[in-house]
Backbone as JSON Lines, residues from 0, in Angstrom:
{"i":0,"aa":"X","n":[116.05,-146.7,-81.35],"ca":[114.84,-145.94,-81.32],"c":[114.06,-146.17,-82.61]}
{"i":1,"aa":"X","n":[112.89,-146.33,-82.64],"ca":[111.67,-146.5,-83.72],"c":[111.96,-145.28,-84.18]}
{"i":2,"aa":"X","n":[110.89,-145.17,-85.46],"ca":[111.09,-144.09,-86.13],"c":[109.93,-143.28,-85.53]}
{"i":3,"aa":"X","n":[108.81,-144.07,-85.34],"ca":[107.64,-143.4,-84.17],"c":[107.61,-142.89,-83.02]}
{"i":4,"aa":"X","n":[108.95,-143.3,-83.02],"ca":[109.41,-142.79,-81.27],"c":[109.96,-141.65,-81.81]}
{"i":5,"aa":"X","n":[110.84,-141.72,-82.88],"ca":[111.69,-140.59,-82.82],"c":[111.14,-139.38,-82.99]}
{"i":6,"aa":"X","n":[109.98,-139.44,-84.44],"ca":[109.26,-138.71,-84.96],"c":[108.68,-137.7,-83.33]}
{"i":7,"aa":"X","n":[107.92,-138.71,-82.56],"ca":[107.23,-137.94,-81.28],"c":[107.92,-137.31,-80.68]}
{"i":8,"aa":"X","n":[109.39,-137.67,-80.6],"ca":[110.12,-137.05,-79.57],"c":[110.35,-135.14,-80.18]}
{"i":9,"aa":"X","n":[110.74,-135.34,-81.65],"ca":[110.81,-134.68,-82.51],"c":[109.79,-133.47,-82.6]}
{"i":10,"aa":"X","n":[108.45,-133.27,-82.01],"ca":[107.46,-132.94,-82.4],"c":[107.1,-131.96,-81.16]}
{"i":11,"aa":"X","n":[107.61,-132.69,-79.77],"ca":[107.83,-132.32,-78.42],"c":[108.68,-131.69,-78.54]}
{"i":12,"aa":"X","n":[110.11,-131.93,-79.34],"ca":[110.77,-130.66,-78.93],"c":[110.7,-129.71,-79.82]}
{"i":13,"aa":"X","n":[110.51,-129.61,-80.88],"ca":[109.61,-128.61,-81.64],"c":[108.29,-127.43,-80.7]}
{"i":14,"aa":"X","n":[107.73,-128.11,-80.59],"ca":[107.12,-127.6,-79.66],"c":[107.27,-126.91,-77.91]}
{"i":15,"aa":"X","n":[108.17,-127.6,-77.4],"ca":[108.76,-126.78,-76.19],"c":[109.81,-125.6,-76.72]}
{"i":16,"aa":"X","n":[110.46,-125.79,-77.82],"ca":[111.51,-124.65,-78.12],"c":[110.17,-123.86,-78.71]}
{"i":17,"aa":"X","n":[109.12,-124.19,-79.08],"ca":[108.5,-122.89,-79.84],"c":[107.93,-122.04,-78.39]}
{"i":18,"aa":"X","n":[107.57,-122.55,-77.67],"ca":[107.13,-122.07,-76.4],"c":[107.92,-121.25,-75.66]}
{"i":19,"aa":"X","n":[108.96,-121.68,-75.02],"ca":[110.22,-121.04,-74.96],"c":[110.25,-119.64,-75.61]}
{"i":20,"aa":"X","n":[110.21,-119.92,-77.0],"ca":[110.32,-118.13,-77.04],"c":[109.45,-117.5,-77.92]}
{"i":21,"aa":"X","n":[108.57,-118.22,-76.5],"ca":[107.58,-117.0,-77.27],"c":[106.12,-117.32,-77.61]}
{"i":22,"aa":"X","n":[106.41,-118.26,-78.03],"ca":[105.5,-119.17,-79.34],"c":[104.29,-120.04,-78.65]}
{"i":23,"aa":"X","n":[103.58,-120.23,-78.45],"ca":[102.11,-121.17,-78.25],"c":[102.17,-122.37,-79.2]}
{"i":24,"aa":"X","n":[102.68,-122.77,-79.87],"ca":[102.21,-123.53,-80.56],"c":[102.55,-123.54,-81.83]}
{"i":25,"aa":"X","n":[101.76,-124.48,-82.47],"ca":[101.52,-124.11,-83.72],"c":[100.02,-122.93,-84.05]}
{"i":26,"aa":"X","n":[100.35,-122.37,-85.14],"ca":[99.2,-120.91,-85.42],"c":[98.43,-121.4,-85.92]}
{"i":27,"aa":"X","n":[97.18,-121.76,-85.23],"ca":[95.7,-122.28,-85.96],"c":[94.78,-121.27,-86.29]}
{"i":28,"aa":"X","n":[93.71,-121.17,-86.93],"ca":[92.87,-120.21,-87.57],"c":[91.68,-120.12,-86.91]}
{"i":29,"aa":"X","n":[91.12,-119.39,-85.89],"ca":[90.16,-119.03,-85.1],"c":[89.06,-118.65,-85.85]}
{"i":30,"aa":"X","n":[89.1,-118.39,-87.18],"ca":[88.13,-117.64,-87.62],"c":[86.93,-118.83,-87.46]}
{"i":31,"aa":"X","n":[85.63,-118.63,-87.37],"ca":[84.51,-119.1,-87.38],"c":[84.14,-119.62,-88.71]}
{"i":32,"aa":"X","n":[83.57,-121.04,-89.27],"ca":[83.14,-121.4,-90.36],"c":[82.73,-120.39,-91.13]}
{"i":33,"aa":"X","n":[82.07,-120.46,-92.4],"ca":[81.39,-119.91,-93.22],"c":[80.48,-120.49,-93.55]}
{"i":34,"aa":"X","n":[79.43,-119.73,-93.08],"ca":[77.96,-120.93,-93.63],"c":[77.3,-120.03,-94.89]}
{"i":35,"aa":"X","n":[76.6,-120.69,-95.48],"ca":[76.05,-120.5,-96.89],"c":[75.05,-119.94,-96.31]}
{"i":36,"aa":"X","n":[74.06,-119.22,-97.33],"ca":[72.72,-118.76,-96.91],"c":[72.05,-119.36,-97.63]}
{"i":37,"aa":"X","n":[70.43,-120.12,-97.66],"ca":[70.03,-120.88,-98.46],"c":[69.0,-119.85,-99.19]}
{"i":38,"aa":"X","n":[69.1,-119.75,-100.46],"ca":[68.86,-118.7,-101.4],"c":[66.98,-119.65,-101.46]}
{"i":39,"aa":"X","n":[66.28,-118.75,-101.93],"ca":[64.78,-118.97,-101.97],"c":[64.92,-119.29,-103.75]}
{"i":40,"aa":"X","n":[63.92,-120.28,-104.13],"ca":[64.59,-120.9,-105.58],"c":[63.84,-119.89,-106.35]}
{"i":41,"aa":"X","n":[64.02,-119.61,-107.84],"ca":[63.26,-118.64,-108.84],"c":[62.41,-118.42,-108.62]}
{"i":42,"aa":"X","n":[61.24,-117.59,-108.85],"ca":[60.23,-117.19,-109.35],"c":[59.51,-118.22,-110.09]}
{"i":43,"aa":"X","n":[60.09,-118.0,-111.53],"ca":[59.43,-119.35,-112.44],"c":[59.73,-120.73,-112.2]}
{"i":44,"aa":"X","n":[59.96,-120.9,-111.19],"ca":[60.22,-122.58,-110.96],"c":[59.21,-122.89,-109.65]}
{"i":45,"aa":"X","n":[59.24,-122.07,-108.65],"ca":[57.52,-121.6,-107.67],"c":[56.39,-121.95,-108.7]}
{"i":46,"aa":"X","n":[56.52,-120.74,-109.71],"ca":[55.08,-120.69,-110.44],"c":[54.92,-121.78,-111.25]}
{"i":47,"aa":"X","n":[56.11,-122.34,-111.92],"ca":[55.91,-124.13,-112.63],"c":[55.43,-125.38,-111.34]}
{"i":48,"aa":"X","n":[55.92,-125.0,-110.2],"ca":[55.38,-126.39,-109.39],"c":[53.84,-125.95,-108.88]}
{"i":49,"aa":"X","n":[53.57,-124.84,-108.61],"ca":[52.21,-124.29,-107.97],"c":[51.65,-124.74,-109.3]}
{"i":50,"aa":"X","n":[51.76,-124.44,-110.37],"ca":[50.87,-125.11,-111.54],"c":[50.76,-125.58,-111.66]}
{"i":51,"aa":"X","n":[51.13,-126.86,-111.57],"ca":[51.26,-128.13,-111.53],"c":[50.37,-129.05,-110.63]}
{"i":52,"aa":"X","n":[50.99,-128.28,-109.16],"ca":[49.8,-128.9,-108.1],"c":[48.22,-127.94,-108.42]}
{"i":53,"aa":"X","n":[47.71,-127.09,-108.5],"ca":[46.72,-126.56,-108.5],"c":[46.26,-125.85,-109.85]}
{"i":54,"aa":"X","n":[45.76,-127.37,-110.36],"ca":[44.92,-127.36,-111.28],"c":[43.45,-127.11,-110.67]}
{"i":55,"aa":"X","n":[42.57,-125.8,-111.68],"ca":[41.1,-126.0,-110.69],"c":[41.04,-124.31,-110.55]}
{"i":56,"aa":"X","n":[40.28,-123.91,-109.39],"ca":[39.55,-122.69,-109.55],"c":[40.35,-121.83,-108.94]}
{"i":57,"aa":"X","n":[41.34,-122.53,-107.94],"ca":[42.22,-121.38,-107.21],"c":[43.45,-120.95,-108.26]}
{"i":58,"aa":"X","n":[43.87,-121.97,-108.98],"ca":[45.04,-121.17,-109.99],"c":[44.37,-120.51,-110.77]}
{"i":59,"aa":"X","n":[43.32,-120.45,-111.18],"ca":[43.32,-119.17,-111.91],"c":[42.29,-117.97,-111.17]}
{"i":60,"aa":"X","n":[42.04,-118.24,-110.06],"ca":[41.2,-116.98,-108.78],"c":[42.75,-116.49,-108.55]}
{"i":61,"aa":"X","n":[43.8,-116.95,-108.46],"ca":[44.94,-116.5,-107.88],"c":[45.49,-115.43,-108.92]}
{"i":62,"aa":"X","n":[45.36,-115.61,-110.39],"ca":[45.87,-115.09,-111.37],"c":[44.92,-113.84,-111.95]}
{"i":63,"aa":"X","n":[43.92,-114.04,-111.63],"ca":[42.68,-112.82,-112.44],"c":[42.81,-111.88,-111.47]}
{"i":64,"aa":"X","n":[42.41,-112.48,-110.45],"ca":[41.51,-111.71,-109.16],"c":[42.71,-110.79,-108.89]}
{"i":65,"aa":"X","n":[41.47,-109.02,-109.07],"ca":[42.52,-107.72,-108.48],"c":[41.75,-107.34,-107.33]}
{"i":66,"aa":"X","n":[42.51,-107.31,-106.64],"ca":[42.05,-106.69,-105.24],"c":[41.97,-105.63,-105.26]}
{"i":67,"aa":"X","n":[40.95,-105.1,-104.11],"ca":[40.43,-103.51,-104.58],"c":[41.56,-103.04,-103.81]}
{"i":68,"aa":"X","n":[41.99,-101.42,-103.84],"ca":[42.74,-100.79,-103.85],"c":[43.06,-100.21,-102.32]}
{"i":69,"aa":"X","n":[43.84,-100.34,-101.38],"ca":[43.78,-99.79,-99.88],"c":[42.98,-99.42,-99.69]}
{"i":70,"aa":"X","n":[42.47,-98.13,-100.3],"ca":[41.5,-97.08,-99.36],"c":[40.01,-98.34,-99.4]}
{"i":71,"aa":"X","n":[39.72,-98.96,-100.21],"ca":[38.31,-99.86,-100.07],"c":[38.63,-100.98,-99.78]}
{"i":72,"aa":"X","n":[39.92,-101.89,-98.94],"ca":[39.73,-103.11,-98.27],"c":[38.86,-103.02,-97.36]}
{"i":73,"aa":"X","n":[38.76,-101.84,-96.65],"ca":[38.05,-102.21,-95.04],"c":[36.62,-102.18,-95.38]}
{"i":74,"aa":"X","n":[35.88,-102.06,-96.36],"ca":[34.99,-102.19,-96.52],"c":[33.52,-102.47,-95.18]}
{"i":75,"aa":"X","n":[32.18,-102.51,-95.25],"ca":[31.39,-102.46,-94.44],"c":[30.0,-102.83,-95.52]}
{"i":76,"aa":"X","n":[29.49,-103.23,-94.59],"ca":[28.02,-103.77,-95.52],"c":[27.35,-102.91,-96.18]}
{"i":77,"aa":"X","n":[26.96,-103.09,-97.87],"ca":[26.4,-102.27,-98.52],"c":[24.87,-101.77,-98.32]}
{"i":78,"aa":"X","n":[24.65,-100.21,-98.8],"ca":[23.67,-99.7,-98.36],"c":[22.77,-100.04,-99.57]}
{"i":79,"aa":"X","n":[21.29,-100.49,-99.58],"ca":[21.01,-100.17,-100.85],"c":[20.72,-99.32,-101.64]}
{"i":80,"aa":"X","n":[20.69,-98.01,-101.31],"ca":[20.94,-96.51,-101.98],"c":[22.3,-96.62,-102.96]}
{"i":81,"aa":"X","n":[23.43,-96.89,-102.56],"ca":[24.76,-96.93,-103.06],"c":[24.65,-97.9,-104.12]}
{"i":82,"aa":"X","n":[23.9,-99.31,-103.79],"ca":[24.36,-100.05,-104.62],"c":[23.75,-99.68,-106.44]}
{"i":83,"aa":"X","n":[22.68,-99.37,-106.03],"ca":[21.23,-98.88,-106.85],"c":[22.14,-97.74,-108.15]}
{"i":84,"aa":"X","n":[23.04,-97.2,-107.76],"ca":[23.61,-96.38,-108.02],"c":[23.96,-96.09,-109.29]}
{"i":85,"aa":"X","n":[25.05,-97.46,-109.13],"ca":[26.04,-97.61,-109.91],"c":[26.05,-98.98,-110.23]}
{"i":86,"aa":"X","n":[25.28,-99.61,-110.4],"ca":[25.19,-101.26,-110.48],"c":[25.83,-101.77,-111.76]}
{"i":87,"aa":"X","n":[26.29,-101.44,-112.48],"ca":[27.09,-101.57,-113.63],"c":[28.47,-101.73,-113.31]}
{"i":88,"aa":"X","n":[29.05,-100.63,-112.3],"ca":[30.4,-100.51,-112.31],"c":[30.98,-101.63,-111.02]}
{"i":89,"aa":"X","n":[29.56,-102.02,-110.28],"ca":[29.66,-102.81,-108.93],"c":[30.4,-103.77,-109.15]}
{"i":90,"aa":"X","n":[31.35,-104.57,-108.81],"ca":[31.98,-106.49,-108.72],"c":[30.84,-107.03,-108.29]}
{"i":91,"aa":"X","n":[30.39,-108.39,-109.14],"ca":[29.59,-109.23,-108.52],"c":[29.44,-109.86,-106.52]}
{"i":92,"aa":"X","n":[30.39,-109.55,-106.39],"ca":[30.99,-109.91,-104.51],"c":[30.21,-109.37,-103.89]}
{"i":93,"aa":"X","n":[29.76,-107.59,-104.7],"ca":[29.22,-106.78,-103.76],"c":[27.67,-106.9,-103.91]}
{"i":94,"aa":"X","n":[27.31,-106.98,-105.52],"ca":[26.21,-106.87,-105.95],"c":[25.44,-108.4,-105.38]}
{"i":95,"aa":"X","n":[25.61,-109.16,-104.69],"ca":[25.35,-110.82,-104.28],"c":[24.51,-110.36,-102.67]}
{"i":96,"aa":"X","n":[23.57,-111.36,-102.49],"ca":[22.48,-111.13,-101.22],"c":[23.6,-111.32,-99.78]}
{"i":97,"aa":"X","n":[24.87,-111.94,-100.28],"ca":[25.67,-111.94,-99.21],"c":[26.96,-111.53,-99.15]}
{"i":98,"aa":"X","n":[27.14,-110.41,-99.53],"ca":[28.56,-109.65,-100.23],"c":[29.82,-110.01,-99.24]}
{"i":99,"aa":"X","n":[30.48,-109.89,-99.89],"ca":[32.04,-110.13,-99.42],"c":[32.8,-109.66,-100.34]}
{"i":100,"aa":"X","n":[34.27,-109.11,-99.6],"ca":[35.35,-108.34,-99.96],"c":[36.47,-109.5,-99.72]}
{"i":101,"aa":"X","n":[37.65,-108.8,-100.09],"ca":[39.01,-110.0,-100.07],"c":[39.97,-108.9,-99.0]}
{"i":102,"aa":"X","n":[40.78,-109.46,-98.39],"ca":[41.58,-109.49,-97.34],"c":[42.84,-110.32,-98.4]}
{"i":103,"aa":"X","n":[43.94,-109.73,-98.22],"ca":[45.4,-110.74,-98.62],"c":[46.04,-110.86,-97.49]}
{"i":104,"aa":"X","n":[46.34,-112.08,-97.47],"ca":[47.3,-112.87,-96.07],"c":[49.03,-112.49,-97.17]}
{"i":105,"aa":"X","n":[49.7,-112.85,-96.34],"ca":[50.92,-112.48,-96.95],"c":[52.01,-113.25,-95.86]}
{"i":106,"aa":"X","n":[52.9,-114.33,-96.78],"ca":[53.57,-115.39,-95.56],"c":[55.09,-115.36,-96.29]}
{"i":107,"aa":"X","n":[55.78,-115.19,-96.71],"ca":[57.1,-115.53,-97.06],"c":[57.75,-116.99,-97.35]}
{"i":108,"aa":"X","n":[57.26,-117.62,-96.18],"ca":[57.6,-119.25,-96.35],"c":[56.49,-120.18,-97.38]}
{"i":109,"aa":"X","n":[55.62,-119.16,-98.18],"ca":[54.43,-120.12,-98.65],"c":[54.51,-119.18,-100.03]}
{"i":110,"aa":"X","n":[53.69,-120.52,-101.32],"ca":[54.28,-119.71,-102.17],"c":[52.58,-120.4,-102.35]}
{"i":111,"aa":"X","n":[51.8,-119.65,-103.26],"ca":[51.66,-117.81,-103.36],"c":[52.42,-117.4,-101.73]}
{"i":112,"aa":"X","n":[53.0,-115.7,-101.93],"ca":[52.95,-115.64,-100.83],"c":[51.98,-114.73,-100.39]}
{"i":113,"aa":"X","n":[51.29,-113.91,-101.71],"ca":[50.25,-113.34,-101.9],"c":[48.8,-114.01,-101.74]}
{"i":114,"aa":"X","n":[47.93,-114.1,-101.04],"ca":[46.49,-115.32,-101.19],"c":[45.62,-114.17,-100.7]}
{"i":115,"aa":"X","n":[44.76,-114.27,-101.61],"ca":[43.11,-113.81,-101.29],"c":[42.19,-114.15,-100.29]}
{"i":116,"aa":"X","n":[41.67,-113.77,-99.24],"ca":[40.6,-114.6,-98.09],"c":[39.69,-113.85,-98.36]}
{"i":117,"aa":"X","n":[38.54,-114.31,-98.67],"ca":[37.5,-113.72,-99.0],"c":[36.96,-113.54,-97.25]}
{"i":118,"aa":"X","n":[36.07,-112.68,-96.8],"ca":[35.11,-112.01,-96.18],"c":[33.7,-111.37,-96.04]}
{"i":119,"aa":"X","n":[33.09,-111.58,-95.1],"ca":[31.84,-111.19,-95.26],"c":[31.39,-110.2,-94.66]}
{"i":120,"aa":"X","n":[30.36,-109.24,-95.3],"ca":[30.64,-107.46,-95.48],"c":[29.43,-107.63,-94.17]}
{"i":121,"aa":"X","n":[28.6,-108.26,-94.49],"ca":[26.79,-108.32,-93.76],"c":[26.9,-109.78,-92.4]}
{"i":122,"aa":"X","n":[26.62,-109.28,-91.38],"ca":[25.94,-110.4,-90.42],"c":[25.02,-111.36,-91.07]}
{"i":123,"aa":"X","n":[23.96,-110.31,-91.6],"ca":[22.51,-111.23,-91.95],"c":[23.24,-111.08,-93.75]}
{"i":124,"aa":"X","n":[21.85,-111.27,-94.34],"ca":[22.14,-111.12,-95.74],"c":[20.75,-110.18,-96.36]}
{"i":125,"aa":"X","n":[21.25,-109.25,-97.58],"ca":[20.77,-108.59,-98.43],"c":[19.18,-109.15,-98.84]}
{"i":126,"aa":"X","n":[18.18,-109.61,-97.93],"ca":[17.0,-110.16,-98.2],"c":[15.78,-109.27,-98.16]}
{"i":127,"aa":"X","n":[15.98,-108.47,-97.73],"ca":[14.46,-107.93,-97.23],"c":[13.79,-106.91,-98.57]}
{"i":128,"aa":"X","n":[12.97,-106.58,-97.85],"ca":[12.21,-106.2,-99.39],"c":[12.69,-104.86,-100.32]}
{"i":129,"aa":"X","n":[13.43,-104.07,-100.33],"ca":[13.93,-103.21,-100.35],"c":[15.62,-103.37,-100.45]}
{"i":130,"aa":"X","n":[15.95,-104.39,-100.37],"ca":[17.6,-105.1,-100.63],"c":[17.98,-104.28,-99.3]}
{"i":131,"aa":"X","n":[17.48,-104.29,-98.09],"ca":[18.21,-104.36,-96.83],"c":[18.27,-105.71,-95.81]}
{"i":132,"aa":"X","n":[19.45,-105.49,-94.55],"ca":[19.67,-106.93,-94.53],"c":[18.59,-107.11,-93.81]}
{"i":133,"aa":"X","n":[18.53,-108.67,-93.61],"ca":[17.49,-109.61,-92.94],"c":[18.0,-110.38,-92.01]}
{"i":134,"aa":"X","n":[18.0,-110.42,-90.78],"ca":[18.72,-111.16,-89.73],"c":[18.0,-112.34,-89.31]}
{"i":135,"aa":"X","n":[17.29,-112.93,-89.99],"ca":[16.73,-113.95,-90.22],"c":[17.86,-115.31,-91.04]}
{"i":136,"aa":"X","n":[18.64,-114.74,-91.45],"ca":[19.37,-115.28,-92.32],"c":[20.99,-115.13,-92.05]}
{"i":137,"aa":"X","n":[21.75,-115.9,-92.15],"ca":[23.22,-115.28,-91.61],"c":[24.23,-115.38,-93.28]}
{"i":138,"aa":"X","n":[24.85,-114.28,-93.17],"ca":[26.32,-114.82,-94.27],"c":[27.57,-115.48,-93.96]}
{"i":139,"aa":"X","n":[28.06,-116.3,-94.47],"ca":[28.87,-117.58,-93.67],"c":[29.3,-117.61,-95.01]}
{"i":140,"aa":"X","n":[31.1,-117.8,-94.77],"ca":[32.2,-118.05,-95.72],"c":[32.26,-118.92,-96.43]}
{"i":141,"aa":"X","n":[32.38,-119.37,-97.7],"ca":[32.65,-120.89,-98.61],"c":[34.01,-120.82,-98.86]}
{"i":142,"aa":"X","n":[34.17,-121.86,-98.55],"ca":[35.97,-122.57,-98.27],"c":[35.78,-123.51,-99.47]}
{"i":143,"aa":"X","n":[37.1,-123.09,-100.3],"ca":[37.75,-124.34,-101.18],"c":[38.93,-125.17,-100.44]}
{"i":144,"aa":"X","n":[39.03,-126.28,-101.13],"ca":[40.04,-126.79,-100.78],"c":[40.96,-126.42,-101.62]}
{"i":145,"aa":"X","n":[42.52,-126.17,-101.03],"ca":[43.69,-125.55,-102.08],"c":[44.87,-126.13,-101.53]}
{"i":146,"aa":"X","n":[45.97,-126.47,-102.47],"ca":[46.99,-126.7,-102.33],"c":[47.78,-125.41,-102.4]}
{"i":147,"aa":"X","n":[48.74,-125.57,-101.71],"ca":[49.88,-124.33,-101.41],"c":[51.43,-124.79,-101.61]}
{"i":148,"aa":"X","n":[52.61,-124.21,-101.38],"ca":[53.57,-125.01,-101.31],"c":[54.08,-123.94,-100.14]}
{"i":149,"aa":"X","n":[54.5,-124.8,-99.05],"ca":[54.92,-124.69,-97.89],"c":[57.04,-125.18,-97.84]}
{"i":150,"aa":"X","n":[57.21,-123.55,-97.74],"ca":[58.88,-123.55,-97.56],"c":[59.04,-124.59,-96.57]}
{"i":151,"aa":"X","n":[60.05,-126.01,-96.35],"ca":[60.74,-126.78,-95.22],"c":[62.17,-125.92,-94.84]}
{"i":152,"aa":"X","n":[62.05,-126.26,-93.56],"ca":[63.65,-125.91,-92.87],"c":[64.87,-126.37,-93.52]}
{"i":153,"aa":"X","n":[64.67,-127.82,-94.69],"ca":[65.87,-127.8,-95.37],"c":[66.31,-126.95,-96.56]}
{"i":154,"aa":"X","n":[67.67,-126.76,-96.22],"ca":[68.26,-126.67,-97.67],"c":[69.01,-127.38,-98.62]}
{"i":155,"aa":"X","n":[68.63,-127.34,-99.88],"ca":[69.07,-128.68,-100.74],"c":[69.71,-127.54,-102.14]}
{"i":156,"aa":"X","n":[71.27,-127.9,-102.41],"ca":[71.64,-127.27,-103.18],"c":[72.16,-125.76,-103.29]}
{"i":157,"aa":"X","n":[72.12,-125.39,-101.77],"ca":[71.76,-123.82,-101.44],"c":[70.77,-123.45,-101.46]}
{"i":158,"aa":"X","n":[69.78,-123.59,-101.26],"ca":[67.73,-123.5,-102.02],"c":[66.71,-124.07,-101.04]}
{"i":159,"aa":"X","n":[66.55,-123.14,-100.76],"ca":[64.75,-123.49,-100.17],"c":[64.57,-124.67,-100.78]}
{"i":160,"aa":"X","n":[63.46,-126.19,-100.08],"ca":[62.65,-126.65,-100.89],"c":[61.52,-126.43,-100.05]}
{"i":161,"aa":"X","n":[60.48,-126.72,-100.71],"ca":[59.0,-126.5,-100.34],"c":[58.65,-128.01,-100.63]}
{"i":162,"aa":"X","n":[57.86,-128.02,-99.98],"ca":[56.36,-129.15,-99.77],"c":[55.46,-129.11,-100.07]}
{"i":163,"aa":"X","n":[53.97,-129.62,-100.75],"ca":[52.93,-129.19,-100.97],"c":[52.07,-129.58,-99.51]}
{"i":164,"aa":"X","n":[51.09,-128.47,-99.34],"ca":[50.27,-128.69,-98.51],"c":[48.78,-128.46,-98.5]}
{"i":165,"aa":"X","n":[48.07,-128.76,-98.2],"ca":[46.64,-128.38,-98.27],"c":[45.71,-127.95,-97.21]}
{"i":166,"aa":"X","n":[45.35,-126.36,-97.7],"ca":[44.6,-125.67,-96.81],"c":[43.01,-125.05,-97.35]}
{"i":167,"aa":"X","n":[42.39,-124.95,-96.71],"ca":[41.18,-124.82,-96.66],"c":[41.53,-122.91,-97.23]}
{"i":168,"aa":"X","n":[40.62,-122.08,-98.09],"ca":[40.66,-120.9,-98.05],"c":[39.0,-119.99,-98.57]}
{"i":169,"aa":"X","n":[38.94,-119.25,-98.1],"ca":[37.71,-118.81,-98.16],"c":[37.45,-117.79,-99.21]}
{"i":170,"aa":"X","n":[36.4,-118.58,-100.08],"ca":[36.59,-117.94,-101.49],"c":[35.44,-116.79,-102.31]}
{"i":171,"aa":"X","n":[34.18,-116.77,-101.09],"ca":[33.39,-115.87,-101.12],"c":[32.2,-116.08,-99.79]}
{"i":172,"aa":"X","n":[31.14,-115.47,-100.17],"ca":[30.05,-115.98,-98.77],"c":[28.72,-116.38,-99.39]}
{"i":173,"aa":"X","n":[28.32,-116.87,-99.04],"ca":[26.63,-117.33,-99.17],"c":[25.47,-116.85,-97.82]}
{"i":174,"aa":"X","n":[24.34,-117.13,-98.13],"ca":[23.83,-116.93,-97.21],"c":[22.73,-118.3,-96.96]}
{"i":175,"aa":"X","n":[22.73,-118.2,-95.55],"ca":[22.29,-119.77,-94.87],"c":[21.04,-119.19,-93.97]}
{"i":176,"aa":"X","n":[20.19,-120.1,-93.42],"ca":[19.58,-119.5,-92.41],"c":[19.75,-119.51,-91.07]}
{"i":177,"aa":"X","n":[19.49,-118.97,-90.43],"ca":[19.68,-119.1,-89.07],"c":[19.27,-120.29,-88.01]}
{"i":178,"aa":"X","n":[19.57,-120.99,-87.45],"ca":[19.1,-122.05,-86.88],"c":[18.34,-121.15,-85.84]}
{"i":179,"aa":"X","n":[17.52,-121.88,-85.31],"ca":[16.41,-121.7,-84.02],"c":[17.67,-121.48,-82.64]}
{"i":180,"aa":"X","n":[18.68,-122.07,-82.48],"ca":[19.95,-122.09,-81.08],"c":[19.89,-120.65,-81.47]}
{"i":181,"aa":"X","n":[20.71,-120.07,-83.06],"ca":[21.38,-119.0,-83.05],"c":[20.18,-117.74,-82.87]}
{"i":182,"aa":"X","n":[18.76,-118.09,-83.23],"ca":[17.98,-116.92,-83.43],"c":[17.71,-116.06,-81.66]}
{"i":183,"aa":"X","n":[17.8,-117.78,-81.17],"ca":[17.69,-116.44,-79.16],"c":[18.7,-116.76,-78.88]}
{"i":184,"aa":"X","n":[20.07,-117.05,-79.36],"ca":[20.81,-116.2,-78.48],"c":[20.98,-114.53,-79.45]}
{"i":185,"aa":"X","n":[20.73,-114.44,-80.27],"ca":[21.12,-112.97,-80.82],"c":[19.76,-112.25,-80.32]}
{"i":186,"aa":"X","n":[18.45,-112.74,-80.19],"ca":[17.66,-112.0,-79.37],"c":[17.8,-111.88,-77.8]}
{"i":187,"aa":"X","n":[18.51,-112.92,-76.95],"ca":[19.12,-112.37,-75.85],"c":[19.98,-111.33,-76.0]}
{"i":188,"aa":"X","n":[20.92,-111.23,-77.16],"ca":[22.37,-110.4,-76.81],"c":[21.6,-108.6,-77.08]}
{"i":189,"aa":"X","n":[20.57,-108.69,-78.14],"ca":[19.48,-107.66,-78.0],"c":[19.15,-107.36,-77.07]}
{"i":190,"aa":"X","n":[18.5,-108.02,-76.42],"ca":[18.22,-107.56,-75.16],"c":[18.76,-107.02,-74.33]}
{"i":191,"aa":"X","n":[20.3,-107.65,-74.3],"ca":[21.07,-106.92,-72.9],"c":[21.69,-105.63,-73.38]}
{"i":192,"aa":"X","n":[21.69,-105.85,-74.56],"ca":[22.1,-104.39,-75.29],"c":[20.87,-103.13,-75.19]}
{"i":193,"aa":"X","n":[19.8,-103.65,-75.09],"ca":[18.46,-102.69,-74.59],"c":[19.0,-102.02,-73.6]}
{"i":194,"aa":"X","n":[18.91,-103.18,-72.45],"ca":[18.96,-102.98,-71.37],"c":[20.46,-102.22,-70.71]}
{"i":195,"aa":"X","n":[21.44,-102.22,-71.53],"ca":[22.36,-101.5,-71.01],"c":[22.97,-100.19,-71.22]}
């Protein structure tokens, strides 16, 4: 007999006497792997690569800019009685012929995960003679271009990595005029609003 033979034979009967009484087998470990959790990387190592990529007006709009306080996000187009007021204590956003407020998006997988979207308070804009609006005129968003860093599905090291990506974000409003298309259809939508 080989020693390969013997060994097998050896292994079989090991195994039928364990069965015999009692026994299944040999005792293997059922428990389920252990998987790692991939930890999200520092703070200051986010804010060293975001610096890095976004050199320019959004790293430091990202760093100054305080957003007004809950009770005045929802904001609504200014009256000019109000503004007249207090024009000293006003933010330029509001005091502008086409005011806008900020909105924060908030994403987890994107670092900022905090970002500012600017908004526009007025349809028309702050033109008329008396600083009321003028619907002659529309307020329409200005978009920068911005880099972001966008969390990937891998993990490297235990650790999130991110990607840079580039998104368009809206950084205040201007005011434009109305084209001749947009002026009748908003005098049709008048109308049916007369009429209903």
């Amino acid at each position: 007999m080989s020693g390969r033979m013997a060994l097998a034979l050896l292994l079989i009967l090991l195994w039928c006497c364990g069965s015999a009484s009692g026994e299944r087998g040999p005792k293997v470990s059922r428990r389920a792997p252990r998987t790692r959790s991939c930890l999200d990387l520092p703070e200051e190592i986010l804010e060293q690569m975001f610096g890095r990529l976004s050199v320019g007006v959004l790293s430091a709009f990202h760093h100054t800019l305080q957003i007004a306080p809950p009770e005045r996000q929802n904001m609504t187009c200014p009256s000019t009685g109000r503004l007249a007021r207090d024009r000293s204590r006003t933010p330029v956003n509001i005091l502008s012929l086409s005011p806008w407020a900020y909105r924060v998006s908030h994403d987890p997988a994107r670092y900022p995960r905090f970002l500012p979207e600017a908004y526009c308070l007025c349809k028309g804009c702050l033109m008329g003679p008396n600083g009321e609006e003028n619907d002659r005129f529309r307020s329409t968003p200005v978009y920068s271009p911005t880099v972001i860093l966008r969390r990937t599905g891998s993990c490297v090291g235990g650790r999130h990595s991110y990607t840079e990506s580039y998104v368009s974000v809206a950084v205040g409003c201007t005011c434009v005029p109305l084209l001749e298309k947009d002026k009748h259809r908003e005098q049709k939508a008048k109308q049916e609003k007369s009429h209903a």
